[in-house]
N, C-alpha and C positions, 0 to 999 in steps of 0.2 A: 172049642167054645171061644165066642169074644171076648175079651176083656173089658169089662167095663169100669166106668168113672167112679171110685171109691165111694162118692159122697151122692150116687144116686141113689139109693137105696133110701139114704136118709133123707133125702129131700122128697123121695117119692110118701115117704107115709107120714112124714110131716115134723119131724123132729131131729132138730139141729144139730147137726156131728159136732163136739168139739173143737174141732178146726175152725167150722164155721161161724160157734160161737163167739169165738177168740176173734174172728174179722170184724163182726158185727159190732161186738164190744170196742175196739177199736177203731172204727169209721164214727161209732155214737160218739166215742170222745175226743174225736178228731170234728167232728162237725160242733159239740158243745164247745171245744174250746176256738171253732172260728166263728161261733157264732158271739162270746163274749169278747174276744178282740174284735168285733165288728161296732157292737152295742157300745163300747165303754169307749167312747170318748175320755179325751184328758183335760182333766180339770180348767177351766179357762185360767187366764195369767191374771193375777190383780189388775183394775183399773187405775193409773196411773192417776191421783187428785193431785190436782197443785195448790198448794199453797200461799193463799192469801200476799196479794204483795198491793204496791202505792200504787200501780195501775189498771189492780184488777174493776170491776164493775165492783161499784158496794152494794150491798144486802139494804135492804127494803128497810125504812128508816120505824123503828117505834113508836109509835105516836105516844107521846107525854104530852099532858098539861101545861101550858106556857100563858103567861100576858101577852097582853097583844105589844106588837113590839113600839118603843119611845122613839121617838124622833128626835135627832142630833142636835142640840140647843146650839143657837147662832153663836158662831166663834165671838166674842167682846173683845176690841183692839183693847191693847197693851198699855196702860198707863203711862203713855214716854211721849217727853215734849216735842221728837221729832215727829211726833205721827198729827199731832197740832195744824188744822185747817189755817192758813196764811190769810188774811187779809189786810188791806194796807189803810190806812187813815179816808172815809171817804168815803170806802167801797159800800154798793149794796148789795145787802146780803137778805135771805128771809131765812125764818125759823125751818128745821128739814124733820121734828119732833116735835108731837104735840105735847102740851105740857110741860113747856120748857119754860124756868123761873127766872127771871129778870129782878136780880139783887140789887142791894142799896150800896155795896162794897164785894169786889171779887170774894169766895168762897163760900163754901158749901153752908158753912152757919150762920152768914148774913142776912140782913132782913131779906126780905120778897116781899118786891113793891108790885109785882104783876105775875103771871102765869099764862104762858103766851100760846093760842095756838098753834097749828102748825101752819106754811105757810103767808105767818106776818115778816110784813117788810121792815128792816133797821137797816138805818147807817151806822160803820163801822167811825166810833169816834176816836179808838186809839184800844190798843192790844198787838199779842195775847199776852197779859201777865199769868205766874203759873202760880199759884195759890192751891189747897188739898188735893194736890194730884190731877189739876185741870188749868188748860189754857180760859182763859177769861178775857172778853172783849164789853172795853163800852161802848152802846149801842143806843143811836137818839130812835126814838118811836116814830114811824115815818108812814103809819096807817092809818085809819079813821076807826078802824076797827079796836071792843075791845081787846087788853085792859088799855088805856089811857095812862100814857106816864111820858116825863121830860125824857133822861136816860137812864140807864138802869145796866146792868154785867150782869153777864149771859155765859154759861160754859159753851164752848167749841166743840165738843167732842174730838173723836181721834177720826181719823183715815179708817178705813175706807168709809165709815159708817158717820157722819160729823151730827152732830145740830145743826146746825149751819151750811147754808150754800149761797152760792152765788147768786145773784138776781137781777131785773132793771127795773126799774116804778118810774116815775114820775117825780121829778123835784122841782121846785123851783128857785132853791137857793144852796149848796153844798159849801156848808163853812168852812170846812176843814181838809187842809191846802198839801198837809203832811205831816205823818209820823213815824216812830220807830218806837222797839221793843226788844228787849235783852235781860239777859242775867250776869252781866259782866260789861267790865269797863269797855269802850271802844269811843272813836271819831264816827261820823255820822256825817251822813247828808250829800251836797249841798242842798238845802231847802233855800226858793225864792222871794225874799219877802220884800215886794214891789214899795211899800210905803208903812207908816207906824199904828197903822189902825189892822194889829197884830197881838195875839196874846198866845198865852201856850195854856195846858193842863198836865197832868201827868200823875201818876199810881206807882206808889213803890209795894213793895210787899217783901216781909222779911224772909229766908228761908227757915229760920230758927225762931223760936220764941225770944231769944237776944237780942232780937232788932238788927238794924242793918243803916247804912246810910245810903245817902243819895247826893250826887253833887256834878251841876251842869254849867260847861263854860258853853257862851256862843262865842264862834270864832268868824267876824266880818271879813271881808276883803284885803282890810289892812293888814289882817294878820295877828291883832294885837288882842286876846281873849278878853272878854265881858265877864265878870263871873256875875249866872243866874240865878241858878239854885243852889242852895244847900241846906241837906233837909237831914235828918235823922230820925227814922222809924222804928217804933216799938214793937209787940209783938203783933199786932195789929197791920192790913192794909195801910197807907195813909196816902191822900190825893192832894193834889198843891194846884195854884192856878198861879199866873201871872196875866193882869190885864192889858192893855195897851199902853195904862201913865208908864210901864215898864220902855216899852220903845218909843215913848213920845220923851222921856227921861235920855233914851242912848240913840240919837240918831242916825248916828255909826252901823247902827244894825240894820243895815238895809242892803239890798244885792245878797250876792251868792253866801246864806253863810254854812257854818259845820257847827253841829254838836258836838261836844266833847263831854265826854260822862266816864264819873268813877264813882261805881256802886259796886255795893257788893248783896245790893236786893236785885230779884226781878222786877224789874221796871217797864214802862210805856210813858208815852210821850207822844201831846200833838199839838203841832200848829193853827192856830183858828184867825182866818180874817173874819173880821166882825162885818153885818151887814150897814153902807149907808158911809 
């Protein structure tokens, strides 16, 4: 007889030798366990967030409630005598501010003989004296326009922003030949005074309520000083003239001469040929 295959018998009527079972059991858990290392991926790795730094993009702004934003009020120059518009005995000048007051005496609490457009022409007749924290110039009315006045001091304003600018009109007679303006002693000039039909003016102004003095030599050709002024001011402005019986008195005073002044106010000072 042949021999035959152990497990034919069992396979032929349908039921599985134990051997057989033991494969089968084993291929099952050979195949479950490749089918769960197939499926099971490994967890992904965290996403890497960076942290917020000075150049990243920023986040979308909150909308809050605000005013609407104020616009930068115009810088005001600095209350200082250097920033003071220069002008000399003579010049003309027009207002560069409307509403600009034309006082009876430099400062702020003196009367107001006028309130001037902007625009009006003046001649400068002697400044700047500095009086409440402003250069002040006296200035003859040189317009047809109102207000109507002889002359009158006017603040200068400061740099870059003045009252005051430069101008040309129309004159037909300019009295006023030369001046100057200080706070302190100095020599001056030479101013030319062709003949005696000459006078001067001039504005002290104290820096203190104790008053201040004023005192002017002229110094002619010869060298030998004239004394002119001498004045002594209270706590007030104070103006002074000299008319021509002055130079028709010193006839010496003719040709090249210098001022010579020791004050210890702010002062101005101007030379006037009269007309005729």
């Amino acid at each position: 007889m042949t021999a035959e295959w152990p497990f034919r018998d069992a396979l032929r009527v349908g039921y599985p030798s134990p051997m057989l079972r033991l494969l089968v059991c084993l291929s099952l858990i050979g195949a479950l366990l490749a089918a769960c290392t197939a499926t099971a991926s490994p967890s992904a790795p965290p996403i890497a967030t960076a942290s917020p730094t000075g150049t990243s993009a920023p986040s979308a702004p909150v909308a809050t409630a605000t005013s609407e934003a104020t616009p930068e009020p115009t810088p005001t120059a600095t209350p200082d005598r250097a920033n003071v518009p220069l002008y000399t005995a003579g010049a003309m000048i027009e207002t560069f501010a409307p509403g600009l007051r034309a006082r009876a005496r430099p400062g702020t609490d003196q009367r107001t003989i006028g309130q001037l457009p902007e625009g009006a022409d003046l001649l400068v007749v002697m400044g700047p004296v500095w009086v409440d924290d402003y250069g002040w110039y006296q200035v003859q009315d040189s317009d047809a326009a109102d207000p109507q006045f002889d002359v009158g001091w006017v603040a200068a304003g400061f740099e870059p922003d003045p009252f005051l600018a430069p101008t040309v009109f129309d004159l037909s007679y300019n009295p006023f030949i030369a001046g100057f303006a200080h706070d302190a002693d100095g020599e001056f000039g030479p101013v030319r005074i062709a003949d005696t039909n000459h006078g001067i003016r001039w504005m002290a102004a104290p820096f203190t309520p104790a008053g201040c003095s004023f005192a002017v030599d002229l110094v002619p050709p010869s060298g030998e000083a004239v004394r002119t002024i001498r004045s002594t001011v209270g706590a007030i402005p104070a103006p002074g003239e000299l008319s021509f019986d002055f130079f028709v008195a010193h006839p010496e005073l003719t040709g090249d001469l210098f001022v010579a002044v020791t004050s210890d106010c702010s002062w101005a000072l101007t030379f006037v040929r009269f007309q005729g």
